[in-house]
SELUM-569780 format. One record per residue: residue in one letter; x, y, z of N, C-alpha, C in turn. Coordinates in Angstrom, 1 decimal, m for minus. Layout:
# SELUM-569780
a X Y Z X Y Z X Y Z
...
END
This chain:
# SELUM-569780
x 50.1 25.4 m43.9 49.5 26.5 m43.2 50.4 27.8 m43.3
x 49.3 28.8 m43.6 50.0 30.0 m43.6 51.1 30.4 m42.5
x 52.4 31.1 m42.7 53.1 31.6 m41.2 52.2 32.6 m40.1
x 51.5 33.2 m40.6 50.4 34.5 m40.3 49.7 33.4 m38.9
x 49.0 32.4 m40.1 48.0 31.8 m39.3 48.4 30.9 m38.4
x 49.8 30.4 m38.3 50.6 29.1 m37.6 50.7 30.3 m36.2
x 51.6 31.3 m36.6 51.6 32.4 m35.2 50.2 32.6 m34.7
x 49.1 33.3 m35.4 48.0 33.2 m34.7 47.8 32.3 m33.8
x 47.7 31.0 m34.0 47.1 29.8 m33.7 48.1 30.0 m32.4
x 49.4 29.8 m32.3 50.6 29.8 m31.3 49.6 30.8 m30.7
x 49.9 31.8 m30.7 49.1 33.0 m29.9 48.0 32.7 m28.9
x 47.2 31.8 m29.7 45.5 32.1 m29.1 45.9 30.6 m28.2
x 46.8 29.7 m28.5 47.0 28.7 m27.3 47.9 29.5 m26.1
x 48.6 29.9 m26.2 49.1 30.8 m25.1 48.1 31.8 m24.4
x 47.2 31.8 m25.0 46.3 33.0 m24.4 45.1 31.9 m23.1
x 45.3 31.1 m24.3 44.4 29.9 m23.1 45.0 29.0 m21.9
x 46.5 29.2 m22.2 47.3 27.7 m21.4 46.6 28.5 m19.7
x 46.7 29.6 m19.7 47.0 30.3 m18.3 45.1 30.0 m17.8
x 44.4 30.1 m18.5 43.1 30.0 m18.2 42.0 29.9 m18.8
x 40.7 29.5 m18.6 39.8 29.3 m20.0 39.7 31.1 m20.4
x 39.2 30.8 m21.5 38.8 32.2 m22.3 38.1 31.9 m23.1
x 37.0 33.4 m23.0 35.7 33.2 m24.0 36.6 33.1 m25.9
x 35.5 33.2 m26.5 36.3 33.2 m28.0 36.3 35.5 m28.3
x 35.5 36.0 m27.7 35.5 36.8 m27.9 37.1 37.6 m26.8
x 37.3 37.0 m25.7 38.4 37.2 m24.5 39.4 37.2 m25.8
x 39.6 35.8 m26.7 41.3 35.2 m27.2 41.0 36.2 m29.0
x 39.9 36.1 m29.5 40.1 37.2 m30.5 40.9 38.8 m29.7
x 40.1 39.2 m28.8 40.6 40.6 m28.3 42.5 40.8 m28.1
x 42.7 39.6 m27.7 44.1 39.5 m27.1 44.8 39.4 m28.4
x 44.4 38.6 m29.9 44.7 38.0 m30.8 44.9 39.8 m31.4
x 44.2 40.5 m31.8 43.8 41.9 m31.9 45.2 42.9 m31.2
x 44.9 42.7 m30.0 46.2 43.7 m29.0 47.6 43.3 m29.8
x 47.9 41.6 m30.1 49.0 41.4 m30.4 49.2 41.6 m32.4
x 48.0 42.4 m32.9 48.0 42.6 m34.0 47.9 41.9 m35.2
x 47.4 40.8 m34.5 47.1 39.7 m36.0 46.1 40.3 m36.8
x 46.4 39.7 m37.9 45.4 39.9 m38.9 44.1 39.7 m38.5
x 42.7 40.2 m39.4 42.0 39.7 m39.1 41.0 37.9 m39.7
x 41.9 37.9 m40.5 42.1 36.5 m41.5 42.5 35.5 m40.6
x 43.5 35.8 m40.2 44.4 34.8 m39.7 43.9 34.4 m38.0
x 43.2 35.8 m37.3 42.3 35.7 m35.8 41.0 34.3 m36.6
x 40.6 34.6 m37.6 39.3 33.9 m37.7 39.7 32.6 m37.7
x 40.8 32.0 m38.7 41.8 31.1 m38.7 41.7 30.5 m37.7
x 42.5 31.0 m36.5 43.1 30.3 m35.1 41.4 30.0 m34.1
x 41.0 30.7 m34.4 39.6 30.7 m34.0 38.8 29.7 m34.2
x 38.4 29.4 m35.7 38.6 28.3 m36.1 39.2 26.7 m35.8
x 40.6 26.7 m35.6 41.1 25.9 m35.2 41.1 25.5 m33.6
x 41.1 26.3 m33.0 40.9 26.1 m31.3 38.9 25.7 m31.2
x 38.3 26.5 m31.9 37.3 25.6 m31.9 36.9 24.3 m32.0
x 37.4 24.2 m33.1 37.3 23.0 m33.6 38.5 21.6 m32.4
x 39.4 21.7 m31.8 40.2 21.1 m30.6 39.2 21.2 m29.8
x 38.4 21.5 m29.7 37.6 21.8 m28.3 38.4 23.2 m26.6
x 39.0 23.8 m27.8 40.0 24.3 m26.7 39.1 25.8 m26.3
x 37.9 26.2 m27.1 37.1 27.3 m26.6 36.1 26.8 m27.2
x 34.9 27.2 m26.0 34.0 26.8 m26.3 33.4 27.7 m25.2
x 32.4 28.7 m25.5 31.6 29.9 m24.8 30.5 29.3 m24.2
x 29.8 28.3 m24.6 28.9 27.9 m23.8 29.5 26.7 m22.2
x 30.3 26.3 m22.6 31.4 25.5 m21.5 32.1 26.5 m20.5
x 32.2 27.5 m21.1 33.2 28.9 m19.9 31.9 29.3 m19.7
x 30.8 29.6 m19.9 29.4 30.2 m19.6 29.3 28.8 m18.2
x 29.1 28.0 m18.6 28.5 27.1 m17.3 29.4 26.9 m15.9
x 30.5 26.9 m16.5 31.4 26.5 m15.7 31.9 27.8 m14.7
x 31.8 28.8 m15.3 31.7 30.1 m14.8 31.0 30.6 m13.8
x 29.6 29.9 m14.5 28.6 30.6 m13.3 28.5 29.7 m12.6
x 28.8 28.4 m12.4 28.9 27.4 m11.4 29.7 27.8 m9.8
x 30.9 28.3 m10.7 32.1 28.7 m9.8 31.7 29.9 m9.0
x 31.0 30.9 m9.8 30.6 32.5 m8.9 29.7 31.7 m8.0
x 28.9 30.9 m8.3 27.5 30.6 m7.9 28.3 30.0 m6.4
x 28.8 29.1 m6.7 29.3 28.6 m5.3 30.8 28.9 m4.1
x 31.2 29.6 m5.2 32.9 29.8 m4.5 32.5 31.4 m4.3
x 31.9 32.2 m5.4 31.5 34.4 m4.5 30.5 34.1 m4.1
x 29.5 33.2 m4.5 28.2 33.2 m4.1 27.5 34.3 m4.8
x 27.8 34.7 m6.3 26.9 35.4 m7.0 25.7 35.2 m6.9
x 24.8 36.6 m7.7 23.9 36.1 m7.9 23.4 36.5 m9.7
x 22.4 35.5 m9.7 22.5 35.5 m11.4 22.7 36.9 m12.5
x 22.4 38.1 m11.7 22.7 39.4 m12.3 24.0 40.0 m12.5
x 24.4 39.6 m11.1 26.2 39.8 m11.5 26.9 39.2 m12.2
x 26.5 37.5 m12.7 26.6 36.4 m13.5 26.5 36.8 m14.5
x 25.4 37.3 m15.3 24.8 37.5 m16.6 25.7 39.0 m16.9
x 25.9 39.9 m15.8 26.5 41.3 m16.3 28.0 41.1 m16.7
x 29.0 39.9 m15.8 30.2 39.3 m16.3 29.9 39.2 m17.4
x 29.7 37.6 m17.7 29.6 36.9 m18.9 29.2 37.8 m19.7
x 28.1 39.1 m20.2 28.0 39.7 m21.0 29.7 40.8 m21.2
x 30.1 41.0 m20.2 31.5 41.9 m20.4 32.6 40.9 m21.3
x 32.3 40.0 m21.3 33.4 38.9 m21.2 32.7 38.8 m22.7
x 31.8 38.8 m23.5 31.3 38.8 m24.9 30.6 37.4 m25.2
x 30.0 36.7 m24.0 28.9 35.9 m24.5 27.9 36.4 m24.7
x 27.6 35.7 m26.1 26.0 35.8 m26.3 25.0 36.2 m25.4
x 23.8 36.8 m26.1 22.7 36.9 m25.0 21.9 35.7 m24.3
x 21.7 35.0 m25.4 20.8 33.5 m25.4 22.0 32.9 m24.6
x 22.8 33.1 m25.0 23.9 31.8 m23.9 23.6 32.1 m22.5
x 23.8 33.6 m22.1 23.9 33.9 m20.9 22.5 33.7 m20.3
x 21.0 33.4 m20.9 20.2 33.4 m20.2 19.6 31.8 m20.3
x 20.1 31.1 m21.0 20.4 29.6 m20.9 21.2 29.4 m19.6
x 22.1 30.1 m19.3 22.9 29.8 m18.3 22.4 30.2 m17.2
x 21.7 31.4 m16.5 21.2 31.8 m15.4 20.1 31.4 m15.7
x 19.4 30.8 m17.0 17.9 29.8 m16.5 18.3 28.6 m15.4
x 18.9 28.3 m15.2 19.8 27.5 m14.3 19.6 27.3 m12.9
x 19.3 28.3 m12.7 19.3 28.8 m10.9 17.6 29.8 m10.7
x 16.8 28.4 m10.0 15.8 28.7 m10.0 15.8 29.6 m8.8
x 14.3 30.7 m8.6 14.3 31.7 m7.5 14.5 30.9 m6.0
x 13.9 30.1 m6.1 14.2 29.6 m4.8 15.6 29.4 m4.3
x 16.5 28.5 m5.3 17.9 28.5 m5.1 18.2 29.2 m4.9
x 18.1 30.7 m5.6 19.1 31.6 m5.6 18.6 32.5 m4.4
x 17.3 32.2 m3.2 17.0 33.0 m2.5 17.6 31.9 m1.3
x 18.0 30.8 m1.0 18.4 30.0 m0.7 20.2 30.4 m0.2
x 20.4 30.7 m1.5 21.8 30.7 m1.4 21.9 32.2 m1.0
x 21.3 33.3 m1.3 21.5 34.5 m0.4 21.1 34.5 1.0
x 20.1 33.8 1.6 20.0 33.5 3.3 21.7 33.0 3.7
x 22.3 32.0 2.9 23.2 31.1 3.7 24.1 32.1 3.6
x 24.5 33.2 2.6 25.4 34.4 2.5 25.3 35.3 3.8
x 24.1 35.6 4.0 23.4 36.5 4.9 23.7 35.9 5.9
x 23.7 34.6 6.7 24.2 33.6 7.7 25.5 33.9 7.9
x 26.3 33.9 6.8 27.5 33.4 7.3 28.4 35.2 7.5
x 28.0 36.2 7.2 28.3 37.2 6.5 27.9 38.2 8.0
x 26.8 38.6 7.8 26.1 39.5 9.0 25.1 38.5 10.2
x 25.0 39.5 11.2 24.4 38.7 11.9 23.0 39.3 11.7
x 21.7 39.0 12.3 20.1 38.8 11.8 20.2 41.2 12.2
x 19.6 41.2 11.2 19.7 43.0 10.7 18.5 42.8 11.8
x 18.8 44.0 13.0 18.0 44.9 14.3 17.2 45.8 13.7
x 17.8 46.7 12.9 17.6 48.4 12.7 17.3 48.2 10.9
x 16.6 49.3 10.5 16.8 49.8 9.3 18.1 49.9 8.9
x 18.9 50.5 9.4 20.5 50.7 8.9 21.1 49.3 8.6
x 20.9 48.0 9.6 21.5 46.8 9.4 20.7 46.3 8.6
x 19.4 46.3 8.0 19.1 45.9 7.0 19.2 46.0 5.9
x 19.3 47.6 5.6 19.7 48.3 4.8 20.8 47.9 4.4
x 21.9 47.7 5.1 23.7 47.7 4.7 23.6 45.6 4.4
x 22.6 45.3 4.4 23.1 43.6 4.4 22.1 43.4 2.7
x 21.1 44.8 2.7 20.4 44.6 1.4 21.6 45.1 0.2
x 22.3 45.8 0.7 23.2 46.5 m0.4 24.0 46.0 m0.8
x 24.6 45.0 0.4 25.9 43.5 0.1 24.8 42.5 m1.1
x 24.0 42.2 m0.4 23.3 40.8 m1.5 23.2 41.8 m2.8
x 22.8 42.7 m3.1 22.5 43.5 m4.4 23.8 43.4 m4.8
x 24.9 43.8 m4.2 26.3 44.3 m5.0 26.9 42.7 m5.3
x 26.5 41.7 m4.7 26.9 40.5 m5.0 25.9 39.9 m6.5
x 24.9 40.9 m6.6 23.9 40.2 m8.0 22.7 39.6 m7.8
x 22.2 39.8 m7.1 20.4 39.4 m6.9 19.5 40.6 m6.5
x 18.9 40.2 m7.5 17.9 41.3 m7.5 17.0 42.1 m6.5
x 16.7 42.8 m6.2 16.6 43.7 m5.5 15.4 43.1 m4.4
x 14.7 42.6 m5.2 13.3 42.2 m4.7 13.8 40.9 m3.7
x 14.9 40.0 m4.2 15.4 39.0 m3.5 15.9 38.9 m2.7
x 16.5 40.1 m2.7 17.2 40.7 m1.6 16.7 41.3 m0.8
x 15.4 41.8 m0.7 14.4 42.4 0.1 14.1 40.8 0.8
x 14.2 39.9 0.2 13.2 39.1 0.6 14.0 38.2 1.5
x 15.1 37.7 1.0 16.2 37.5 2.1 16.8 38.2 3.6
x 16.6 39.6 3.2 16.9 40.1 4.5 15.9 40.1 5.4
x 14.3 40.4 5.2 13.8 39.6 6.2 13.4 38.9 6.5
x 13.7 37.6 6.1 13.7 36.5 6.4 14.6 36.1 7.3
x 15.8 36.7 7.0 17.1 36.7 8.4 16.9 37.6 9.2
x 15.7 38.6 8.9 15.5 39.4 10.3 14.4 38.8 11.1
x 13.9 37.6 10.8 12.9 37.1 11.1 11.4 37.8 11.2
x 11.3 38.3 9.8 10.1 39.3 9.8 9.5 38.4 8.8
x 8.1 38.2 8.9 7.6 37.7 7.6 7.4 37.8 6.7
x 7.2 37.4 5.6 7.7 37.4 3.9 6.2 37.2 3.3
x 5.8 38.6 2.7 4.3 38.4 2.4 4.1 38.8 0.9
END
């Protein structure tokens, strides 16, 4: 093995010991520390092939974790993972995942635990802007807040 590519390789495992990382995350880093571009494909290569990155596995496990530990919602999920340099197809393989209902499901239990049932326009308003800024879509989030305002859903 090349020296070039032996340091790559060193490199792109130290980039992962601390946490998973997309392949596009450990190229970038691979880049900052100036590797070649030979020798990035190389290590790339090789950590693939270990099973030590794999974009569709950091895609699931990702949104698993927002899904249940922030309580994302699939928009803010899919706007990560796209920052982070997954594919398109990956990312909507992965938010096909979380049907509407779930995800309007899991914004009531947010809305529960978070605000108490919105009185006024303004409390509605301010509990519609939290579920949006957490990633569900707007309409969902219309539909969740009165549902916890106890208004009916038509």
């Amino acid at each position: 093995m090349d020296p070039q590519d032996q340091k790559a390789v060193e490199l792109a495992y130290r980039a992962i010991s601390t946490r998973e990382r997309t392949v596009a995350e450990v190229r970038g880093f691979l880049e900052r520390k100036e590797v070649e571009a030979a020798s990035i494909d190389y290590a790339l290569a090789e950590l693939a092939e270990a099973g030590a990155v794999d974009d569709a596995r950091f895609a699931r496990l990702f949104a698993e974790d927002k899904r249940l530990i922030e309580r994302w919602g699939n928009e803010r999920i899919a706007r990560e993972l796209n920052r982070r340099g997954i594919s398109a197809e990956l990312i909507e393989a992965t938010t096909a995942g979380q049907d509407r209902e779930g995800e309007l499901q899991t914004a009531l239990g947010l809305l529960v635990e978070k605000v108490a049932p919105p009185q006024s326009d303004r409390e509605r308003d301010k509990a519609w802007r939290m579920l949006v800024r957490k990633g569900y879509e707007p309409e969902l989030a219309y539909e969740a807040v009165r549902v916890r305002a106890g208004q009916s859903v038509e």
